[in-house]
N, C-alpha and C positions, 0 to 999 in steps of 0.2 A: 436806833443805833447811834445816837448822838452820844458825848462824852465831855464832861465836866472838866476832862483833863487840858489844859493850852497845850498848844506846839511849844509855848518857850516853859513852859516848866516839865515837858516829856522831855524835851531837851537836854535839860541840867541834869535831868533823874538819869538820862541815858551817859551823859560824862561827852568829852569830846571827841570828836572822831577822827580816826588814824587815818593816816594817807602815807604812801611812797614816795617818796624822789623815783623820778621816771627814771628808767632803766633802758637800753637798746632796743630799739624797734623789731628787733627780727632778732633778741637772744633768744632761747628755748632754756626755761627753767631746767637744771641739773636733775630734779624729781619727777617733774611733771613730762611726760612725753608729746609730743604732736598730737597724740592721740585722747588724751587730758586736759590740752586746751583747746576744748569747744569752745570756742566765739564766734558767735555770732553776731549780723545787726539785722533789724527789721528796715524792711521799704519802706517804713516810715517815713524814716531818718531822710530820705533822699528822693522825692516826690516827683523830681525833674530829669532824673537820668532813665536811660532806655534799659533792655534787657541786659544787653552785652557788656555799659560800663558797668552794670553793677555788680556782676560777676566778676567782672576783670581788675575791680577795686577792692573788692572780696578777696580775689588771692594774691593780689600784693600788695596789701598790709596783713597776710595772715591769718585772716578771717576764716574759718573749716565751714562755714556754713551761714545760707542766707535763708531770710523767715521775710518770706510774703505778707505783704501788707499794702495791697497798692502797686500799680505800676503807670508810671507816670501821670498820676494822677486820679486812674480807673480805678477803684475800690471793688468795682464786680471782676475781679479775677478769672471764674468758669469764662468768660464774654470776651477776656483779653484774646486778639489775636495771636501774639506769641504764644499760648496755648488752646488753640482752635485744634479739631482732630488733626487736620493735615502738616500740623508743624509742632505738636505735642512733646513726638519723638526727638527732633530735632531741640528743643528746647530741656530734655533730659540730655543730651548728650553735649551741650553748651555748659550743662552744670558737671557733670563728669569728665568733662576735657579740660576743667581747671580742678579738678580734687576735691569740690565742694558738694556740700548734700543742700537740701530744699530741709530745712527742720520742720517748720509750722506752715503750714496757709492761714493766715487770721481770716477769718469772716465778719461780720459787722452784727452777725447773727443775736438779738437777744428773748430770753425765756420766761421773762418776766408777765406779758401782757396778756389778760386776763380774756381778752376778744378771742374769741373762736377764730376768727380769720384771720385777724393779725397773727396773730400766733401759727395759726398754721404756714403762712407765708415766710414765717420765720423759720420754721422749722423745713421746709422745702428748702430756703436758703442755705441753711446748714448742710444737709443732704446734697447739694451741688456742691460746697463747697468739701466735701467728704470725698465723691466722686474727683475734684479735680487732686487731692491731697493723694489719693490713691492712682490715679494718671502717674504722677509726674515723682510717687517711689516716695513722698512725703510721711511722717510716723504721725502728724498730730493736725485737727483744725484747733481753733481758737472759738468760742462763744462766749458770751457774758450772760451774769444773771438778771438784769442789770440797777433796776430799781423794784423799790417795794409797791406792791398794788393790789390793796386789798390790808390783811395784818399779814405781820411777818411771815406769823407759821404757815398761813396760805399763799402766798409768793415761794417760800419753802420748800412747800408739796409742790407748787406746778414748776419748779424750776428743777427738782429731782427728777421728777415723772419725765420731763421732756429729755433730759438728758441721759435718764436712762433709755428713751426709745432710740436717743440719737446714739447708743452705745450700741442698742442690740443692731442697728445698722449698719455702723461701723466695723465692728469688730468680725465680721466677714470679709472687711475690704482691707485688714490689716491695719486699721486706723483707731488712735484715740482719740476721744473726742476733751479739749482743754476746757474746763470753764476758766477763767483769768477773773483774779481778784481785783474788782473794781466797782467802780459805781456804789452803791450800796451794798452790796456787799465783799468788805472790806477787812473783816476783821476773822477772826479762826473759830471763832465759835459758829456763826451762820453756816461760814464756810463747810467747816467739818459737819453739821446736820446736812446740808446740801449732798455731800460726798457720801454719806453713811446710805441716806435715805436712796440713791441714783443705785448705788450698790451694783455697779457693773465693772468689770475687768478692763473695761474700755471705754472709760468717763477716769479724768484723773484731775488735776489742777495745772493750771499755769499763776507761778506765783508770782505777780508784778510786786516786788519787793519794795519799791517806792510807793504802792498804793496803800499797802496795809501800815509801812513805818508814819508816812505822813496823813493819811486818811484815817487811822483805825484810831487815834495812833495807836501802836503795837510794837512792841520790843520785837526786833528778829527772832531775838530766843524763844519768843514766847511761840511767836507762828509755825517756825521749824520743830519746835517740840510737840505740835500738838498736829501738824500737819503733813512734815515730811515724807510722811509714808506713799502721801498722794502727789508730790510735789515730783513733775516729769520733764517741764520746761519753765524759764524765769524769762522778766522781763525787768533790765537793772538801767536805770538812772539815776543820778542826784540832781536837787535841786535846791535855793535858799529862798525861806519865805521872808518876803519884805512886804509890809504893810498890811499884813492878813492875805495876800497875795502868794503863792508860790511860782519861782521862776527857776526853768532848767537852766543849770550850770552844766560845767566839760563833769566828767567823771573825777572824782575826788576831791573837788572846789566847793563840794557844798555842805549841808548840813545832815545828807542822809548817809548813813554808816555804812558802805556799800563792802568794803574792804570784810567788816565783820558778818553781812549776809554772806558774802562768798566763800569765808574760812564756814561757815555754819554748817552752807554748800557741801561743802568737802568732805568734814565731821563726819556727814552722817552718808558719807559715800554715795553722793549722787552720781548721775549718770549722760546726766542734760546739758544741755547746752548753755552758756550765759552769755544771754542774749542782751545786746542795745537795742533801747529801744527811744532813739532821737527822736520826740513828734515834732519834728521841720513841718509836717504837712500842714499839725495844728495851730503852728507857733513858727511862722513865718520870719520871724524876727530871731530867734535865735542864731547861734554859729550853724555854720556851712556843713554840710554835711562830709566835705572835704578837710576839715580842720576836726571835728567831732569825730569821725570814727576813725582816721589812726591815733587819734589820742587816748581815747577809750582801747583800742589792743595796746598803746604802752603800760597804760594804768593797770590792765586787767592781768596781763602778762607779769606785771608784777605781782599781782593779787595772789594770781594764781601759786604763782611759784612757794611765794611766803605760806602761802596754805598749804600747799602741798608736804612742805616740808615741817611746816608745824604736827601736821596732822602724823608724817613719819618719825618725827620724834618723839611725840607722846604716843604714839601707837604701838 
């Protein structure tokens, strides 16, 4: 899956990338309704705060929805106490008495390993985390495929296979199940055989738009045109690579085209959420999860708007 092509000459080939002057924190594009700007962040972004800031940070900077990924630092979510049976309910009604939905539960889950056991134990982890997605009124978990083992096409087969069992599971408990482009597999072609072969109504993608532009590398156009059919939740960052290095920047500071995945977004009439996805947990060092995600809904709130209304003028 490697690629002859550099970052800096995908770079020049792609042209420079557009960004806004920030706009009013709390306007509501003329085109796009409340209901149009899905934004999201993932508990990534914010590794230190409890149940209740994070929701409460969620609705006022206008966040419509928050995506699981950790809570204070527990990655095993089924296990968090804020979602234990006895306070389940109480914890959907914390997210409904500010307006906001639960979009994804991410799992750590991956489909890759060729072990009998391993594998199984992963695929039990999925299964929990499907279970808790379906608790708590959530539409998607998150999985990865996540490295090659074995040749391609056999990583292929057992990452379809699994993910179609983990569909025919799901899709009684009203849940899809996301693979999220990452790790090695990165790029639209894997992806789309992965998708083809699982061939389940409820297995779809989660496109981390930063993985395949800077990973694959891959032109937006190229992923959205070959993939959007399957494309149900994103996961959007930028970042600037320095020194064969890449580092996250705020939203529209860097080198990835985000402004142009989200008009892409639109185009083709999605329905998802656009989701940040700060790794603060990963990357310690970065900005605050306090300065990162209202800046990311000024940016995106622009994004939005410009999109929305591109797409009704050529429409």
């Amino acid at each position: 899956m490697a690629t002859d092509l550099s970052r800096r000459e995908f770079l020049a080939g792609m042209g420079a990338v557009t960004t806004v002057a920030g706009i009013g924190l709390f306007a509501i594009p003329a085109i796009a309704s409340r209901k149009n700007l899905k934004m999201s962040f993932s508990t990534l972004g914010c590794p230190a705060w409890n149940w209740i800031k994070i929701l409460d940070f969620a609705k006022q900077y206008g966040f419509t929805g928050v995506e699981l990924r950790g809570l204070m630092g527990n990655m095993n979510l089924p296990a968090c106490p804020e979602f234990s049976p006895g306070r389940i309910e109480q914890a959907k009604k914390d997210v409904a008495s500010r307006g906001l939905q639960i979009v994804s539960v991410d799992s750590s889950a991956y489909l890759h390993d060729p072990d009998p056991a391993k594998h199984e134990a992963q695929m039990s982890d999925s299964r929990r985390f499907i279970d808790l997605a379906s608790q708590l009124g959530a539409p998607y978990i998150r999985v990865m495929g996540n490295e090659v083992s074995g040749t391609g096409e056999e990583t292929i087969h057992r990452v379809a296979e699994s993910l179609h069992q983990l569909g025919e599971y799901a899709g009684p408990k009203n849940i899809t199940v996301l693979l999220e482009s990452h790790g090695d597999f990165v790029r639209s072609p894997e992806l789309l055989e992965i998708l083809q072969q699982a061939d389940s109504p409820h297995v779809a993608l989660l496109w981390d738009a930063h993985n395949t532009f800077v990973g694959g590398p891959e032109a937006p156009e190229v992923t959205v045109s070959r993939l959007g059919k399957y494309i149900r939740h994103t996961h959007l960052k930028d970042s600037t690579g320095k020194n064969g290095e890449e580092h996250y920047v705020l939203t529209g500071k860097g080198d990835v085209p985000v402004k142009k995945q989200v008009q892409l977004l639109v185009d083709i009439g999605y329905q998802g959420y656009f989701s940040y996805e700060w790794e603060k947990a990963w990357h310690p060092d970065i900005d605050e999860p306090e300065i990162a995600f209202p800046e990311y809904a000024k940016v995106m709130r622009g994004y939005l708007k410009d999109a929305y209304a591109h797409t009704h003028k050529t429409g």
